[in-house]
C-alpha positions as a Markdown table, in Angstrom:
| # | Residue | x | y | z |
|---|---|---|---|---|
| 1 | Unk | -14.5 | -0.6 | -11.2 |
| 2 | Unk | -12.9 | 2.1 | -9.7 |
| 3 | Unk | -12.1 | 0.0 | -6.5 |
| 4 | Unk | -10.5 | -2.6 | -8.6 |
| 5 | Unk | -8.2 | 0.3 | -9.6 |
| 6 | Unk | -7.5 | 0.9 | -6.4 |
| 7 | Unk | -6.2 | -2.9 | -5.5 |
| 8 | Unk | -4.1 | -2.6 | -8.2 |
| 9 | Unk | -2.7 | 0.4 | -7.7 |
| 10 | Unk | -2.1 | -1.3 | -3.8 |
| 11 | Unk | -0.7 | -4.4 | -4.9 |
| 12 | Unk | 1.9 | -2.5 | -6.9 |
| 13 | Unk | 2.8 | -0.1 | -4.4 |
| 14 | Unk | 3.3 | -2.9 | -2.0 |
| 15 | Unk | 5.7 | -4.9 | -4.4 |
| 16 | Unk | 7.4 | -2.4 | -4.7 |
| 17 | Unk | 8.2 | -1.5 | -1.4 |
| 18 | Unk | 8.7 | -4.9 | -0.3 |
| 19 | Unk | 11.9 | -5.1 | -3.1 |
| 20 | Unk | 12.9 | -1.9 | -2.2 |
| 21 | Unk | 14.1 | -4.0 | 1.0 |
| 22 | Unk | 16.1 | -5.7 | -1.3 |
| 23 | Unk | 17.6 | -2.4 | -2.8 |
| 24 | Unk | 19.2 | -1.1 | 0.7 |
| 25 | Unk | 22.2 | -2.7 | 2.8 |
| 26 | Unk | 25.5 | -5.1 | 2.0 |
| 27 | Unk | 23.7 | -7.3 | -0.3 |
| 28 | Unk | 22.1 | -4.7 | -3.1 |
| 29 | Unk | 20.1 | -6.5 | -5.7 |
| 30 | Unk | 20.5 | -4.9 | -9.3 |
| 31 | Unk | 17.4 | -6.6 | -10.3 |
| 32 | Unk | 15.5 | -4.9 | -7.6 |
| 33 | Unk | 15.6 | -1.5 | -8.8 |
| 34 | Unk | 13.4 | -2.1 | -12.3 |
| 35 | Unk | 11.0 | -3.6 | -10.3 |
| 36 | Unk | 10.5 | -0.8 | -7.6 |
| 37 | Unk | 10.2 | 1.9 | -10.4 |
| 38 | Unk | 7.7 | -0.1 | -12.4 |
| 39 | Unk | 6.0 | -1.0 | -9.7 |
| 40 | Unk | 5.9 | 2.6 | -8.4 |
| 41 | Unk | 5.2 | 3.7 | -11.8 |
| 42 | Unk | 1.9 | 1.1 | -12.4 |
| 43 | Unk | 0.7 | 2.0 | -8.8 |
| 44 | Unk | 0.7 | 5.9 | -9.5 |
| 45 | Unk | -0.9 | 5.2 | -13.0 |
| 46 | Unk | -4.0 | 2.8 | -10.8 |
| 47 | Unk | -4.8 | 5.0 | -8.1 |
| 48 | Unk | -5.2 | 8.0 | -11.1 |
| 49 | Unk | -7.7 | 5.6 | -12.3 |
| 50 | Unk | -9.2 | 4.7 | -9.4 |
| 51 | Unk | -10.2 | 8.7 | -9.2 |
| 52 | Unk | -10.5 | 8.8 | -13.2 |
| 53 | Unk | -13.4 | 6.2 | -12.0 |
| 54 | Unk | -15.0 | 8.6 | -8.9 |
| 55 | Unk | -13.7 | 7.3 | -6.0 |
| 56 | Unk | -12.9 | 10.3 | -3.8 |
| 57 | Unk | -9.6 | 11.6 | -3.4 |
| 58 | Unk | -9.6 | 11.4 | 0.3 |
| 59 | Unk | -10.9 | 8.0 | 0.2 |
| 60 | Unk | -8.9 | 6.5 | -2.2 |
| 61 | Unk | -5.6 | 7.9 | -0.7 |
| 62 | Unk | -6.5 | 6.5 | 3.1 |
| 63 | Unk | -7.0 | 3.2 | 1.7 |
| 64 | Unk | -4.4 | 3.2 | -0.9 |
| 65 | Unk | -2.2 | 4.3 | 2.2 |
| 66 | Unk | -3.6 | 2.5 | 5.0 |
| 67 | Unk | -3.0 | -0.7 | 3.4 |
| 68 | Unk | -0.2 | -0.3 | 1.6 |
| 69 | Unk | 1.2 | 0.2 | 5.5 |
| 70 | Unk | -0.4 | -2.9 | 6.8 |
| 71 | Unk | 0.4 | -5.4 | 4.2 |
| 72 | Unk | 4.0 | -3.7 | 4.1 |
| 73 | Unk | 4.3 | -4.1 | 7.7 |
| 74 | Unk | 3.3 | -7.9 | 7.5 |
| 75 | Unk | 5.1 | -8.9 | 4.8 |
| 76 | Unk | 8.4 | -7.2 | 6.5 |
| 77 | Unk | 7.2 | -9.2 | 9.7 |
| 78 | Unk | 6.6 | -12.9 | 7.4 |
| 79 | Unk | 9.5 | -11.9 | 4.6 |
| 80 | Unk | 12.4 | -10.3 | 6.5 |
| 81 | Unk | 11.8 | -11.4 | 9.9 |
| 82 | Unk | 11.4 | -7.9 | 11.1 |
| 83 | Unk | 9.5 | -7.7 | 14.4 |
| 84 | Unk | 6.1 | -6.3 | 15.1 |
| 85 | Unk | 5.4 | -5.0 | 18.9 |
| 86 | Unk | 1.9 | -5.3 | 20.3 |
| 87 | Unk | 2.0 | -1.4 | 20.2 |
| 88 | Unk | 2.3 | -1.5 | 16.4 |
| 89 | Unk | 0.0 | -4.4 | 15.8 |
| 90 | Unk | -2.5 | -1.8 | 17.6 |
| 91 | Unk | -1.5 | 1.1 | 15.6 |
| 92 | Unk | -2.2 | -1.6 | 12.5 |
| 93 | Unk | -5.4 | -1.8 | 14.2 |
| 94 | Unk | -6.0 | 1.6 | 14.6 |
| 95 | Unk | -5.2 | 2.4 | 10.5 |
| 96 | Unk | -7.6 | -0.3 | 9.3 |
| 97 | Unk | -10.4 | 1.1 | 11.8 |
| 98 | Unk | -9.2 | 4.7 | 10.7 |
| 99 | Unk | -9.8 | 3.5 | 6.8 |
| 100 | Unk | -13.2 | 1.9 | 7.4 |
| 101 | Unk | -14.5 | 5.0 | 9.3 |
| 102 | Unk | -13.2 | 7.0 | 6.3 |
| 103 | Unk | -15.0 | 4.8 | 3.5 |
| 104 | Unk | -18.1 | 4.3 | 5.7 |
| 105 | Unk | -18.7 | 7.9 | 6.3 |
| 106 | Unk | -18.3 | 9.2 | 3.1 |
| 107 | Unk | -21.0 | 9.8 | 0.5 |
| 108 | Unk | -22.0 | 7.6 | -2.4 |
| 109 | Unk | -23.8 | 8.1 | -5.6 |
């Protein structure tokens, strides 16, 4: 359960990221702005449940942060036509390898 927590509390963070995109530049959406404090707000209140449901600190945070980085990077890259070098598609690499090390090596009940 707690991992299901834990997508949540992804999911929101990465909404709301991806409108704060939409908060910043010439064209500032008003109707941005609720939805990157809720989502903000919802993804704070998940990952304390995620660790309210014993997932480790350490390994909810990598993957809460790990992925939230990913996805974020390629929805900027599908969304806002923002580029991705082969440098960062590595470093994407590197997280998601980083992440699964981290959740692999750590003990469960």
């Amino acid at each position: 359960m707690g991992y299901l927590f834990l997508a949540l509390a992804i999911a929101t963070e990465v909404i709301a990221t991806t409108f704060l995109k939409l908060t910043s530049g010439e064209r500032q959406i008003w109707w941005a702005y609720p939805i990157v404090v809720v989502g903000y707000v919802l993804s704070f209140v998940m990952l304390s449940q995620t660790l309210s449901k014993g997932v480790p600190l350490g390994i909810a945070y990598a993957i809460w942060a790990g992925v939230g980085v990913v996805l974020v990077a390629v929805i900027s890259w599908i969304v806002f036509h923002e580029t991705l070098t082969w440098q960062q598609l590595v470093g994407m690499v590197l997280v998601i390898g980083g992440v699964v090390l981290l959740e692999a090596g750590g003990k469960h009940a």
